[in-house]
C-alpha positions in Angstrom: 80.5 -62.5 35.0 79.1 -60.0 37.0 81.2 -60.6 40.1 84.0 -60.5 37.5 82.6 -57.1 36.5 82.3 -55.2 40.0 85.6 -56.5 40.6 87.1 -54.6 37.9 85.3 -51.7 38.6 86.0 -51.9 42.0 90.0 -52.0 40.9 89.7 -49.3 38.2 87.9 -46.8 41.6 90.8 -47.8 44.0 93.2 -47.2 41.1 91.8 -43.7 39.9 91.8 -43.3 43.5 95.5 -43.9 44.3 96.5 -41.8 41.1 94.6 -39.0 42.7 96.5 -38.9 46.1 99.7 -39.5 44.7 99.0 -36.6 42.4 97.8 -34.2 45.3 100.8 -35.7 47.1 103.3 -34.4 44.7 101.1 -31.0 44.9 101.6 -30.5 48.2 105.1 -31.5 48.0 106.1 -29.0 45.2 104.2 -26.2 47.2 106.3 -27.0 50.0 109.7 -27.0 48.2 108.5 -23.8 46.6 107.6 -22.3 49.9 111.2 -23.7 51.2 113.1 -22.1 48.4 111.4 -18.5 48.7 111.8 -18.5 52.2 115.2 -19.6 51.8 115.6 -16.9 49.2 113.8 -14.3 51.2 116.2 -14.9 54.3 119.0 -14.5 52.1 118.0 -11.5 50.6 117.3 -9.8 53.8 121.2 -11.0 55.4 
């Protein structure tokens, strides 16, 4: 029962844990598509 136990908690940690990267993962990757498109925008702006 207790193995049983840690085991879940152990998945339910590497699981919050996953959900956390990918959701700093699709941060970074909308800063950097944001970043992109101004840029792109800036440059075309300026030309």
């Amino acid at each position: 029962m207790i193995t049983k136990h840690a085991f879940h908690l152990v998945m339910n940690n590497s699981l919050n844990f996953s959900v956390l990267s990918l959701d700093l993962l699709f941060v970074l990757m909308m800063f950097i598509l944001l970043k992109t498109l101004s840029a792109s925008q800036f440059t075309i702006g300026v030309f």
